[in-house]
N, C-alpha and C positions, 0 to 999 in steps of 0.2 A: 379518403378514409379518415374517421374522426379516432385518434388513438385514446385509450383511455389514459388516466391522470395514475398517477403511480408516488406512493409515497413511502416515507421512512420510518419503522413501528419499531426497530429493535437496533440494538449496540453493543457487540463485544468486541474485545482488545486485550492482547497479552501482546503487549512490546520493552523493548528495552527500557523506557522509562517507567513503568505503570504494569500490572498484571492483570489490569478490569480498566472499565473505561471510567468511571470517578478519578482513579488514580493516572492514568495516561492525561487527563485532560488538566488538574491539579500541577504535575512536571512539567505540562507543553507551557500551560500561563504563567508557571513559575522560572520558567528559563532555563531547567536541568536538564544535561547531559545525561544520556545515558552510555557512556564511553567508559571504559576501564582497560585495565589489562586483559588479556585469552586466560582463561580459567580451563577449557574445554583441553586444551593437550598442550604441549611442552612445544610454544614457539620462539624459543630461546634463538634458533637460527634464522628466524624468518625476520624478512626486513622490515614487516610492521606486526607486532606484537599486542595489538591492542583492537578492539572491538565492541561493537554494541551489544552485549548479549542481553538475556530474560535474566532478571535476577529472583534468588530463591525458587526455581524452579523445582520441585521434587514431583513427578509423573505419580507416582503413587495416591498424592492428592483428589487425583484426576481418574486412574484407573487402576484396575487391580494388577497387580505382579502381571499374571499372567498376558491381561489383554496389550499392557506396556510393551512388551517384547517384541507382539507384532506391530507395535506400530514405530516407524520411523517419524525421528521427533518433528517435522516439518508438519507431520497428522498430526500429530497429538496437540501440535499448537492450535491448528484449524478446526478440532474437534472442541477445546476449551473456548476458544474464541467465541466458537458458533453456540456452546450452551449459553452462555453469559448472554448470543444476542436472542436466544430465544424467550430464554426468561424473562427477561426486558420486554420485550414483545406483549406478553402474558397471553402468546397463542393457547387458544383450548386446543390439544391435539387430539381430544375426543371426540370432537365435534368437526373439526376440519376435514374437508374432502381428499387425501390426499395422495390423490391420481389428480389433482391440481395444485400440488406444491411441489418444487422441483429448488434444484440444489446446480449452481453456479462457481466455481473456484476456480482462483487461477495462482498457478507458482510459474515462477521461471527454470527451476534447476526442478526442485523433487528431492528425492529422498537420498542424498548426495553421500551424506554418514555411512549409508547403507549399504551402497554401492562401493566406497570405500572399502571399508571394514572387510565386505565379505572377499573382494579382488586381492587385499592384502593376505588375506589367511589362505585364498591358495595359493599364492605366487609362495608365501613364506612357508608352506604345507612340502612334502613329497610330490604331490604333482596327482595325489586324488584327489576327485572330486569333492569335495565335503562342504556342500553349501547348506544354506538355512533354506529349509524348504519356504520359510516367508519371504526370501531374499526379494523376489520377482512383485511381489504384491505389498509391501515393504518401500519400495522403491519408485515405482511409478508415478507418475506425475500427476494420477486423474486417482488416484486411490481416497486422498480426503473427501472430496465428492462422493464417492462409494460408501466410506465409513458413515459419511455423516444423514446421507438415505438412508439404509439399513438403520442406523442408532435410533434414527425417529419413525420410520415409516415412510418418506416423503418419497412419492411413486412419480412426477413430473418430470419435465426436462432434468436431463443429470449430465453433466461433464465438465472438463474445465478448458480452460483456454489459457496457451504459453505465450506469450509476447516478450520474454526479458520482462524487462522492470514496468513495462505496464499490462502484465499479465491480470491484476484484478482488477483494476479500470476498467480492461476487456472484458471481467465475468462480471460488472456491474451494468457495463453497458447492454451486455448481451440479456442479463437478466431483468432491467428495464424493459426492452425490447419484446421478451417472452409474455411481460405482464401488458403492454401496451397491445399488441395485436393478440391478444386474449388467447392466449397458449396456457397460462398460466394467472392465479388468482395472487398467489406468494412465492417468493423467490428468498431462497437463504441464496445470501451474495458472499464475496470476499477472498482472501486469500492467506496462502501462509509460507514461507521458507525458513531454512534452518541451513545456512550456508557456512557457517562458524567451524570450519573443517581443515584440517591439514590441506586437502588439493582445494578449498575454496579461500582459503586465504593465498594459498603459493600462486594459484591460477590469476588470480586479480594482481597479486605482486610483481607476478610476471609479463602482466600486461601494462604497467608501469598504472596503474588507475585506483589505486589505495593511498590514503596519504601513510606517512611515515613517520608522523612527529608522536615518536616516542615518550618522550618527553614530560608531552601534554596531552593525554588523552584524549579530554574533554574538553579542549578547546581546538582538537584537531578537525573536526568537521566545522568548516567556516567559508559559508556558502557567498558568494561576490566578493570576500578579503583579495586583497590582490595577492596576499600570502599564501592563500588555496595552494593545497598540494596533492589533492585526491579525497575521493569520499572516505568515511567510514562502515563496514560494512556493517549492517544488524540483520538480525533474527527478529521472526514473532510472527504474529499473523491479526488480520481482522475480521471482521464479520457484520455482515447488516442485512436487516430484516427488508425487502421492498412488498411493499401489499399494494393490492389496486386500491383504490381510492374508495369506493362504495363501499367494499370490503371490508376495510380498515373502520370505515367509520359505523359500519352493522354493528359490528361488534365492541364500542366503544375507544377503541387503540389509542393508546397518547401518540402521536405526531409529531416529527422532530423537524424532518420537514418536505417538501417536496422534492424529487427529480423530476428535471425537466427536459435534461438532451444531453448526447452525447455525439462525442467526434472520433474518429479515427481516421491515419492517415501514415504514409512512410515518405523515411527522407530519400528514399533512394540514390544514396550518397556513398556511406561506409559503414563497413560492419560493425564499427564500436563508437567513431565519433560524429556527435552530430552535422547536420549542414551548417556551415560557418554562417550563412545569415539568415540561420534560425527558420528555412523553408518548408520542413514539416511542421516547425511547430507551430507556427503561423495558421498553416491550413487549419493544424487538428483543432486550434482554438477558434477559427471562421466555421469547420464544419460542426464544433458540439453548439456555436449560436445557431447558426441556420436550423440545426435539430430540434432546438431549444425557441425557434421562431423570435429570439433577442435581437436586440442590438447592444453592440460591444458598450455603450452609455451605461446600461440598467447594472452592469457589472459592477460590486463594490470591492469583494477579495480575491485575488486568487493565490493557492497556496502552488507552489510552483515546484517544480521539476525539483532542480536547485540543489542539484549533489554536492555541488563545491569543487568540480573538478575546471581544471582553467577553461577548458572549448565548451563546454556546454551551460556555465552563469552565463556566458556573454553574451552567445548564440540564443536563447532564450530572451531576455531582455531586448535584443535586437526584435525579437518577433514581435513581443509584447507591445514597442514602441510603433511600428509595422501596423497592427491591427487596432490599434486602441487612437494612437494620435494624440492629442492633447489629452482625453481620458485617460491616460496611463497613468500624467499626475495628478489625478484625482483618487486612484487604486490607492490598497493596502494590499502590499506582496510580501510573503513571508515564505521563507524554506523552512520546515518542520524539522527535515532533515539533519540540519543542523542538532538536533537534540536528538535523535533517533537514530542515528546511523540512517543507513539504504538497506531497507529490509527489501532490494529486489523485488522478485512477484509478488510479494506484500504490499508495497512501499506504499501503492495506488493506493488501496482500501483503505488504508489506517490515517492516510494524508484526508483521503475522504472524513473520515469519522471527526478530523480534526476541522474540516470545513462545515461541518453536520454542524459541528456543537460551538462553533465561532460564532454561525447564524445563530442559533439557539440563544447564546448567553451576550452575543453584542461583543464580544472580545478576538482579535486579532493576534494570535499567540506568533511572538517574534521570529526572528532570524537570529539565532545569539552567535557569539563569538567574532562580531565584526571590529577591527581593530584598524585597518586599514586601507583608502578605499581604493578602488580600482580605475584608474582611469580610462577603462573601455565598457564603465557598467555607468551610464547616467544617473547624474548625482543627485539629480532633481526627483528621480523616482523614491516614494517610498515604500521602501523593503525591510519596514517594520522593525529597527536595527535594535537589538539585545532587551528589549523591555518589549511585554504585551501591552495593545492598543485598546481601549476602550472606542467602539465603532457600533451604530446603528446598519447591520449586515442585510440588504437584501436577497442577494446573489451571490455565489460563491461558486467561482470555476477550479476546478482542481485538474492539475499536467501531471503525466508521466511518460517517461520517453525511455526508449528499449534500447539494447543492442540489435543490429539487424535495420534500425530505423524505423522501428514501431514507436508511432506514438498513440495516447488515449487520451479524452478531457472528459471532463463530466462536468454537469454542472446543478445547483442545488437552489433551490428556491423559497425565504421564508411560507410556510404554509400559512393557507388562506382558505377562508370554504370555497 
């Protein structure tokens, strides 16, 4: 069976560096952090006090009083995100079919605030009932996908997919997939989280997997330092348009650039750390070539996993070295993360958008905060250290790997007739 060709027509982003994607891509080449102090509640007792969050966010912007209310902010990031990549796009929604447009999301957590919030007001209540009748639909993990049907009309495949942190790897791959075996003409992809929470900071703290350097916010996420001491967690969400190929070009669409394949695979190892010699992630980067019909050669970037926590820089790197072979130093590897926090079921998408527009503009957006290096991470690899690269990009694989041992890759293709 011959798959159709599927490509990339639209781009939105609200992440911690950038609140559109002009501005995300500006902070990734310019090498800012987007790390600060919790703004969100009083974590004076907590043993990392600092976070990627959205900055100037005001919901109001976005939606009226009332629609705000119902939504927990994890939608409302995914709701923003996905205007920004529709626009971009310049879909006619008058003209589109759309009982063949369909809506893809993925988080890891959901609507966590929400859940929160409303647990704490009865436990600190008398002991009635008195919940938010939106608590349930508010909360749920597949709700952005809901909103953002409804908001446009788009009657297609609709759901999301949880994986941990490559929840939206998962709705891009799956949403490729929808448009390749002709389910589907257009796919709004992407993902969103809003983890920035009393139990989402305490829960990671507690799992010893946050760094802690208070200190230094924004030089705390430093992905292969030998200093690594845990990631920093972010918020936000992304969002991409994928059109089939005839489709896209009927009706004029500018072209950012192709999908070509995707991988998924588990380590079947442990629930939070990866395989020590990088065995899923190995596979999931052989299974998105074989998808993609490459060989590991044609590959120029890939933006990588790259949390910064000690077992899984190194275990990645092992795989890369594994599958690539002397190609490895010929790669430009860069963790994004490093400036973005780990926006979790986001993380995919928005790492995505930053491999889109690497191809797109020929530039390599770094790894910053590397100060010292690691003598379990080969020296000879480059990992694109504190300065963007100027590179002519064919290829671009982008990793992301879960709790649970989910991994996802995707991979991107400068476009071509």
């Amino acid at each position: 069976m011959k798959f159709r060709r599927v490509v990339v027509t639209g781009l939105g982003a609200l992440t911690p560096n950038g609140n559109n994607v002009p501005e995300f891509w500006r902070q990734l080449i310019e090498g800012k952090s987007g790390a600060a102090p919790i703004t969100r509640f009083d974590c004076s007792k907590f043993k990392t006090r600092f976070a990627c969050e959205i900055k100037n966010y005001d919901p109001l912007q976005y939606f009226e009083k009332k629609e705000s209310r119902k939504l927990d902010l994890y939608a409302q990031f995914a709701l923003v995100a996905v205007d920004e990549a529709v626009k971009d796009s310049q879909l006619d929604l008058a003209t589109l079919d759309m009982d063949r447009v369909g809506v893809i999301t993925g988080s890891g957590i959901g609507g966590l605030k929400t859940f929160y919030d409303e647990c704490k007001n009865f436990v600190e209540g008398d002991g009635t009932p008195r919940f938010n009748p939106f608590f349930i639909p508010k909360m749920i993990v597949d709700i952005a996908s809901g909103h953002i049907s409804i908001k446009y009309g788009f009657r297609g495949p609709n759901f999301t997919t949880v994986s941990a942190c490559a929840s939206s790897t998962n709705a891009l791959i799956d949403a490729l997939n929808y448009i390749r075996l002709n389910h589907a003409d257009v796919m709004v992809t992407g993902g969103s989280e809003s983890a920035i929470t009393e139990t989402g900071i305490g829960g990671f703290n507690a799992l010893h997997a946050l760094s802690e350097r208070n200190d230094s916010p924004q030089t705390a996420s430093r992905p292969f330092d030998v200093d690594r001491d845990g990631f920093v967690l972010g918020e936000g969400a992304g969002a991409v348009i994928l059109e089939e190929y005839e489709h896209a070009k009927r009706r004029g669409a500018k072209i950012y650039a192709e999908i070509v394949g995707g991988g998924m695979s588990a380590d079947a190892y442990h629930i939070t750390a990866p395989h020590p010699e990088g065995l899923g992630a190995l596979n999931v980067m052989k299974n998105a070539l074989r998808d993609a019909n490459m060989d590991a050669t044609e590959v120029d970037y890939i933006n990588v996993h790259g949390t910064s926590t000690p077992l899984g820089d190194v275990s990645e790197t092992k795989a890369i070295l594994k599958l690539f072979g002397d190609h490895a130093y010929n790669l430009n590897i860069s963790s994004t993360k490093s400036m973005t926090g780990h926006l979790l079921g986001a993380a995919g998408i928005i790492e995505s958008i930053a491999s889109i527009l690497a191809i797109q503009n020929g530039i390599v957006p770094p790894t910053i905060n590397h100060f010292n290096a690691d003598p379990e991470v080969d020296s000879k690899l480059n990992l694109t250290f504190n300065t963007a690269q100027k590179r002519d990009i064919n290829v671009a694989l982008s990793n992301t790997f879960g709790f649970g041992g989910h991994n996802a890759s995707v991979i991107f293709k400068k476009f071509t007739e």
